[in-house]
N, C-alpha and C positions, 0 to 999 in steps of 0.2 A: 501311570496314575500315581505310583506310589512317591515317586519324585516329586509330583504338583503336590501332594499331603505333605510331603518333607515342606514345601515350601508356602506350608498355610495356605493354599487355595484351595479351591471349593471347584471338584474336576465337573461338575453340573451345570458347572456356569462357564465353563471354558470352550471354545470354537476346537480344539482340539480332540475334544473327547463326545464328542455331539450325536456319534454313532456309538457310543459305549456303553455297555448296560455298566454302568455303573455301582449300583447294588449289588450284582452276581461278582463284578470284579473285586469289591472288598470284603464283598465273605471270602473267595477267594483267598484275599489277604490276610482275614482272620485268621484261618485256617493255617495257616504258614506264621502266624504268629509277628506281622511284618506290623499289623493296626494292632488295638488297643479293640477286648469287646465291645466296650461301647463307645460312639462316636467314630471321626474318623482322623485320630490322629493316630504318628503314627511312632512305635514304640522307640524307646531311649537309644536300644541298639541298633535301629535305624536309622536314627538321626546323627548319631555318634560315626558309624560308616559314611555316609554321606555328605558329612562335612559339615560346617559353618554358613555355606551358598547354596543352597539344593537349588535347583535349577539355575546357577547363578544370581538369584539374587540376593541382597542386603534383608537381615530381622527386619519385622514389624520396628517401623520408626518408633520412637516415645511419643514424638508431635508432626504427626505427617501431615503433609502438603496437602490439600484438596484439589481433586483436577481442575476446578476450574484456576486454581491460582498457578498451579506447572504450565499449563495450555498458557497463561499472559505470560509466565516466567520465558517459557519455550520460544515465545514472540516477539522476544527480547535479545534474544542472543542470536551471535553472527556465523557464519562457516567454521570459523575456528573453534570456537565453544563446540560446536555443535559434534565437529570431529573427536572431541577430549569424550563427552557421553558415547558415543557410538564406540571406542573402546572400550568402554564399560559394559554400553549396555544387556550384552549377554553372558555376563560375566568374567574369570570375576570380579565383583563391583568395587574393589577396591584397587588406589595405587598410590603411588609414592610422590610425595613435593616434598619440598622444602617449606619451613616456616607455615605448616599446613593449620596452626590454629591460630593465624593471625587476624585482625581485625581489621574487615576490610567493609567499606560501603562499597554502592553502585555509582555515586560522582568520581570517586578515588580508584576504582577498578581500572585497572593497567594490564592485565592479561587473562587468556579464558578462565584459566583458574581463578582468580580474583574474581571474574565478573561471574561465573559459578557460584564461588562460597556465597558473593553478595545476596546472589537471588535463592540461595538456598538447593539450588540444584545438584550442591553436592555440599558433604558436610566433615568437617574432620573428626576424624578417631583419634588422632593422637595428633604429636608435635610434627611427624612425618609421612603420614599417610589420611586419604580421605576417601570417602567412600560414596557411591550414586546409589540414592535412597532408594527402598523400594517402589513407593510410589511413584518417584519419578520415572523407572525402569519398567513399571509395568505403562506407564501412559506411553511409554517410550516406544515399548513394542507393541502396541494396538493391543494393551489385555494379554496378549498370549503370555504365556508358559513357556513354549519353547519356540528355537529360528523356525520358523519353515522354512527357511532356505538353507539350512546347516541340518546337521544328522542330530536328530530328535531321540535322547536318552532313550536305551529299548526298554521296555517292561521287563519286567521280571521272566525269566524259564525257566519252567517247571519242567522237570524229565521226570518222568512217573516210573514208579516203581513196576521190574517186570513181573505182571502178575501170575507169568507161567512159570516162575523160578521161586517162588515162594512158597514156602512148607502151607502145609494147611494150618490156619489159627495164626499166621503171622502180624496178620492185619491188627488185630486184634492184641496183639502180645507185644509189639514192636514198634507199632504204627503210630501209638498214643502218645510216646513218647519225644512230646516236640517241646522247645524252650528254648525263649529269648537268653536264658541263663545256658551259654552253649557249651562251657569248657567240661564240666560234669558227664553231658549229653558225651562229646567227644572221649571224654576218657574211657566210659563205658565200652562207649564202642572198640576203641580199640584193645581194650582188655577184652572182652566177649565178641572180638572179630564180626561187629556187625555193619552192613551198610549203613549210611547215614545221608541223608539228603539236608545240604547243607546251603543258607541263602548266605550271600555276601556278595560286596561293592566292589567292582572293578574299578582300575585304579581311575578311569575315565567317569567312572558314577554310577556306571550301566549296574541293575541289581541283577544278579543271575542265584539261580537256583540248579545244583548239579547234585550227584548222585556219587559218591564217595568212601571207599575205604579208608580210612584214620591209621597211619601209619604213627604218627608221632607230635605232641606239641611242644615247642620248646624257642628257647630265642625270639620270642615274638611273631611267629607264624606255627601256623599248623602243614604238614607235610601230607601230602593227600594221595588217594591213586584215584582218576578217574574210576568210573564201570566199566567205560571202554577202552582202559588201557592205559593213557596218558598221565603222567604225572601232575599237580599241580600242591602249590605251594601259594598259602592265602598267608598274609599278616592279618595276624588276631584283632587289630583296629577293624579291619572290614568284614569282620564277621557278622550276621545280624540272628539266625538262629538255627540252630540244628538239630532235628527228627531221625532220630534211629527205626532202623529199618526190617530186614527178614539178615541171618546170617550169612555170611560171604563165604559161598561155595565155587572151590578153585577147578575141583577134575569134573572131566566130561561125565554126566551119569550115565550109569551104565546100560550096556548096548540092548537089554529087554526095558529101558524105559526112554527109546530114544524112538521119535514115530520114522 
């Protein structure tokens, strides 16, 4: 869901999310600091990991098409054309021509590209690249968000803190301490060796949420150890926010508080 908010839709109204309590999943979000309290977009540091295309598609147009004028646009164009959108369509929305902001009608249209810009079904950003609007991309794929026939961005995962290894009053002492402001959050931690649960964008989009000792920040990534062992190494671009935890205890406790 948080990827459909990346991409200005409204998950209430989407065939994807139909069985979703909706409301519980972005408090949820709140909570993780991933939305904004009020409304439902979603914060700077998420948008910023996420990219340019959240779900693949192109910004809100300036002047966008109404379906009913894509639907006649759509009813216009042949195999070929059709094939040039269908590489776009699930992102991402942009690519590359030559002479991409030239001025073209639909009697003078000589190739799909051409007969694209004419009808407006795709439009150029610059002298070399052109981009399939969002509106046309959502008529494209029937409304949805995501392929159903392609692996559908995961939500977010959350690994919860274990609450039998946590001092008494940690919750409380540690736990409050969440922010879209994450480098601070992090330094903390690794100066007072505490856990940190940490959300960030895989390099694919996926948001994941894992549980983290802070080794070090430097060169443009953060150096991480999993909880469960594994190392991991985030670039600070796909950071989105990080919650310190209860302190990071290495040796076994001792054998009268072991059941």
């Amino acid at each position: 869901m948080l990827v459909a908010l990346a991409a200005g839709a409204d998950p209430s109204a989407l065939p994807e999310f139909e069985a979703l309590d909706v409301a519980a999943v972005a408090d949820e979000l709140r909570r993780q600091g991933l939305i904004t309290q009020t409304g439902m977009a979603v914060t700077d540091a998420v948008a910023r990991a996420l990219g340019p295309f959240p779900a693949g598609l192109a910004p809100i147009s300036a002047e966008p098409l109404d379906e009913a004028t894509i639907t006649q646009a759509l009813g216009r164009i042949g195999d070929d054309d059709r094939r040039v959108l269908e590489r776009l369509v699930w992102g991402p929305p942009q690519g590359t021509v030559g002479n991409a902001q030239r001025a073209v009608t639909w009697p003078d249209a000589a190739s799909p590209i051409d007969r694209l810009l004419a009808l407006r079904l795709l439009r150029p950003v610059d002298e070399r690249t052109v981009i399939l609007p969002r509106e046309v991309a959502l008529v494209l794929r029937g409304g949805r968000i995501f392929d159903e026939n392609g692996e559908r961005p995961a939500l977010p995962r959350v690994q919860a803190a274990s609450t039998d290894r946590r001092p008494a009053g940690a919750a409380g002492a540690f736990g409050e301490r969440q922010s879209t402001d994450w480098r601070p959050v992090l330094d903390t931690a690794a100066q007072s060796d505490l856990w940190v649960q940490l959300a960030y964008a895989e390099e694919d989009g996926t948001l994941t949420s894992a549980i983290v000792r802070v080794l070090f920040v430097a060169h443009g990534s953060a150096y991480l150890v999993r909880r469960a062992g594994a190392r991991l190494t985030v670039p600070t671009g796909r950071i989105i926010s990080a919650q310190t935890l209860e302190p990071v205890v290495i040796n076994d406790p001792p054998l009268e508080q072991r059941n």
